[in-house]
C-alpha positions in Angstrom: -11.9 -1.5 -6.4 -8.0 -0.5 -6.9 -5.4 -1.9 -4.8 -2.6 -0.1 -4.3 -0.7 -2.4 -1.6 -0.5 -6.0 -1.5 2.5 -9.0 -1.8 1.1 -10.9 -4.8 4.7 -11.1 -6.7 5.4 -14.5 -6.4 8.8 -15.6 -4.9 9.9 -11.6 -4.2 9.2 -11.4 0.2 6.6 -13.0 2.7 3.5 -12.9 0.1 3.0 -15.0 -2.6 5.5 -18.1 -2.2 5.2 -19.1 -6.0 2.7 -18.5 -9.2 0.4 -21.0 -8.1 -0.9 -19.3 -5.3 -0.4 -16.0 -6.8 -3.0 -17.0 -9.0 -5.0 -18.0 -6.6 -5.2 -14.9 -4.7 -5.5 -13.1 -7.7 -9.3 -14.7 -8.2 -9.7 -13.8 -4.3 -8.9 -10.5 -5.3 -11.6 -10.6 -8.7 -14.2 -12.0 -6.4 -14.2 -9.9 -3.6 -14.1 -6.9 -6.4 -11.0 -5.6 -7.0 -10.3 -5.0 -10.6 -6.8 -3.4 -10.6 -4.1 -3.9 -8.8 -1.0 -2.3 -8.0 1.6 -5.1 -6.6 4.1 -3.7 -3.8 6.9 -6.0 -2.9 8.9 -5.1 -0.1 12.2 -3.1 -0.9 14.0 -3.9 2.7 17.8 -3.9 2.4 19.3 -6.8 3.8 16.0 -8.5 4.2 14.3 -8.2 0.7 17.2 -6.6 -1.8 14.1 -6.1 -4.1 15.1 -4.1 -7.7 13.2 -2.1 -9.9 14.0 -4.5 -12.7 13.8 -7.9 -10.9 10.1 -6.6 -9.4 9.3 -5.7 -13.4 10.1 -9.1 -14.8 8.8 -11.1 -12.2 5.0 -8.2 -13.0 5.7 -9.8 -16.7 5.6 -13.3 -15.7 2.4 -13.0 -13.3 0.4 -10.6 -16.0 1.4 -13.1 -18.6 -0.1 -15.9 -16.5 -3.4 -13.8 -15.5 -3.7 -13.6 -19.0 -3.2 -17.4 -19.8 -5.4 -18.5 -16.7 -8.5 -16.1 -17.6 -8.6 -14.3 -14.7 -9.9 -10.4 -15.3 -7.2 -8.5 -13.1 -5.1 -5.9 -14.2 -2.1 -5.4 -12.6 1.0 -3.0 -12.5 3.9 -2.8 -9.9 5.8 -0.6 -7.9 7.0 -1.7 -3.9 6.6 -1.0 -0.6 10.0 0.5 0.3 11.6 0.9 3.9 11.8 3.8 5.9 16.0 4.5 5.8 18.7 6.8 4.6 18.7 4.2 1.5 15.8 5.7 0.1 18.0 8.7 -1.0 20.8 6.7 -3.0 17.9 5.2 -4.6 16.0 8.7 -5.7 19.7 9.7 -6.6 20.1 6.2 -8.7 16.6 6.5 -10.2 16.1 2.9 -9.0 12.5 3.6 -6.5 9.7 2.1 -8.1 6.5 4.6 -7.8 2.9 3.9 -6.8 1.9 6.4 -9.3 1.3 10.3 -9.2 -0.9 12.7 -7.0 -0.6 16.7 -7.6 2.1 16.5 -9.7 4.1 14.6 -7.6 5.8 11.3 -7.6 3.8 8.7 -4.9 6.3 6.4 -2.5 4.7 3.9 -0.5 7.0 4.4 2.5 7.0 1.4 5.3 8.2 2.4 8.8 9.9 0.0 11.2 6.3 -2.0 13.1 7.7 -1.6 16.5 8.4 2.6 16.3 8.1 5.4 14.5 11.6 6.9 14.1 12.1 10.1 16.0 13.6 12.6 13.0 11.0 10.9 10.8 9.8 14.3 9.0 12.9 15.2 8.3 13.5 12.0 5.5 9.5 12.9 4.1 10.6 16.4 4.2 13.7 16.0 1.6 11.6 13.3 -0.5 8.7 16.3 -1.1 11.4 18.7 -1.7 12.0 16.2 -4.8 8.7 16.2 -5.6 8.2 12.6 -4.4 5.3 12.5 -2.4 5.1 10.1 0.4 2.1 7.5 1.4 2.7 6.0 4.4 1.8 2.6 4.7 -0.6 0.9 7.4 -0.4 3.8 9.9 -3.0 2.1 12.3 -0.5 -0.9 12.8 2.8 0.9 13.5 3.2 0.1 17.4 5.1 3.5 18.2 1.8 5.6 16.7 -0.8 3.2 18.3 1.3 4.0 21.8 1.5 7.8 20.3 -0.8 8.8 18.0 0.8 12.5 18.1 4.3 11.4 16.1 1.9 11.0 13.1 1.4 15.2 12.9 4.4 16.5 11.3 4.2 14.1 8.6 0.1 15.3 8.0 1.0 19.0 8.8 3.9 18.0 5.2 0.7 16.6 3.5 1.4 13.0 3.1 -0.8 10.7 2.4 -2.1 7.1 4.3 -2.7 4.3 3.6 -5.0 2.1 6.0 -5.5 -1.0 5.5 -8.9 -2.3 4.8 -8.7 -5.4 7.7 -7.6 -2.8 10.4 -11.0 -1.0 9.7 -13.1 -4.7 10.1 -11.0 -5.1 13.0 -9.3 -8.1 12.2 -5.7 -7.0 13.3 -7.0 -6.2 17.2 -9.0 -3.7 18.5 -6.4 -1.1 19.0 -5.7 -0.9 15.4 -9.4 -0.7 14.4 -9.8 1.7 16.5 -7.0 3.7 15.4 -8.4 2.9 11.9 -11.8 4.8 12.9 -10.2 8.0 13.7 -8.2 8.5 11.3 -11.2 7.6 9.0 -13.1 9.6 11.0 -11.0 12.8 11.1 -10.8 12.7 7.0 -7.1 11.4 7.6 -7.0 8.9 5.1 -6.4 8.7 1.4 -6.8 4.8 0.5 -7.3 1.8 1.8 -5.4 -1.4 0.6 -5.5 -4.7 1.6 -2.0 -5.6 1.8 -2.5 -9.4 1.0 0.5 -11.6 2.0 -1.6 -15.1 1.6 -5.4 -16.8 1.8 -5.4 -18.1 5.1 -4.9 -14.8 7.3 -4.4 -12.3 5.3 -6.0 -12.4 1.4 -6.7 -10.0 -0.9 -9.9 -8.4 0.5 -11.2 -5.3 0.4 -14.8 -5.2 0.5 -15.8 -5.5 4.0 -13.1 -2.6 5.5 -15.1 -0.8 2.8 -18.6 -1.5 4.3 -17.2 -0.8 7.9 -16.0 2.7 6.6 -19.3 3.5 4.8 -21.1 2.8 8.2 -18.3 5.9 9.9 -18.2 8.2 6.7 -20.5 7.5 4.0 -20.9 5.4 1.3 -19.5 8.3 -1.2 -16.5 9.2 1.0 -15.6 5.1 1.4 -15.8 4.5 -2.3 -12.9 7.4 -3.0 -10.6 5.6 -1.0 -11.0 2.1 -3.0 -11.7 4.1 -6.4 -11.7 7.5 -7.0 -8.5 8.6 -5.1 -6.2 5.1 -5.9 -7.4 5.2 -9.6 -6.4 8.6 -9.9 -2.7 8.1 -8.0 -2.2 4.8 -10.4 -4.1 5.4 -13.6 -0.7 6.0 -15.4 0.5 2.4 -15.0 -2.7 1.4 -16.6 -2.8 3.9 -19.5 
């Protein structure tokens, strides 16, 4: 499996606190079968001044470390940046680090404030795919303004951007109104990956594999194996090449 959103990066925002356990959730990750990995750091200005080039250097060290330690995970980076008028001083700036590329487009992993979804919020997407920078939105299913409105969610579908569930929603482990949020988008054909978004072992690791086997049991086993390989490989394969 390919993970396209998670907080390994040691030391960078509320994941990994330092290499040590880093490495430790990167043999979570290998175990539970994830063989690639895409690590997203929060860019949050003012909270988590994440760069381009800090997150880079700080990919080096870990991938160097993988490499010293044995463990059989490749990984790349890009970030999981904040919904705000900052994202366009850093497409202008050439500073936003990029999940990969779907349909010739750039991929964003684009993080909306957990308590709302901003009302305008198609209007930000909107100018990002006029750039040919194509929007993923990140955890959907948790973002307390859709769960109490589902509806705010079209525009950004009727642009064609893609989301990202993650995999826990779908085993229910972040509450029932998020799993069940999880199943219909699932079930409507809505989503394009699931991640795991690890932050840490004890609540939430690097695991994938049973949000897989709850979305095989709503859509298949084919249809939930694109959203852990086929589709993520394809959006990240160029950080890999």
């Amino acid at each position: 499996m390919i993970d396209l959103h998670n907080h390994l990066l040691p030391s960078l925002d509320d994941g990994a606190p330092d290499l040590e356990t880093a490495l430790q959730l990167a043999c979570f990750a290998v175990q539970d079968g994830i063989t690639h990995l895409v690590c997203t750091p929060h860019i949050h200005p003012g909270r988590y001044d994440n760069t381009l080039a800090g997150i880079e250097m700080v990919r080096d060290e870990f991938s160097a470390a993988l490499k010293q330690a044995g463990t059989p995970l490749q990984i790349a980076a890009a970030a999981e940046v904040r919904f705000g008028l900052e994202l366009m001083d850093g497409f202008t700036r050439g500073t936003l680090p990029f999940l990969g590329e779907w349909q010739g487009n750039k991929v964003l992993l684009l993080e909306f404030p957990h308590g709302e979804f901003p009302f305008g919020a198609e209007r930000l997407t909107q100018w990002l795919l006029d750039r040919k920078v194509m929007p993923m939105i990140a955890h959907p299913e948790r973002n307390k303004g859709l769960l109490r409105s589902p509806t705010k969610l079209k525009p950004l579908l009727q642009q064609g951007c893609l989301l990202q569930v993650t995999a826990a929603s779908v085993a229910g482990r972040f509450g029932m109104a998020a799993q069940k949020f999880a199943h219909a988008l699932l079930e409507q054909g809505l989503v394009s990956v699931l991640a795991s978004d690890a932050h840490n072992l004890q609540y939430r690791p690097p695991l994938m594999s049973e949000g897989l086997e709850h979305a095989a049991r709503l859509i298949g086993d084919i249809e939930a194996e694109r959203l852990v390989e086929h589709t993520p490989w394809q959006i990240a394969q160029s950080h890999f090449s």
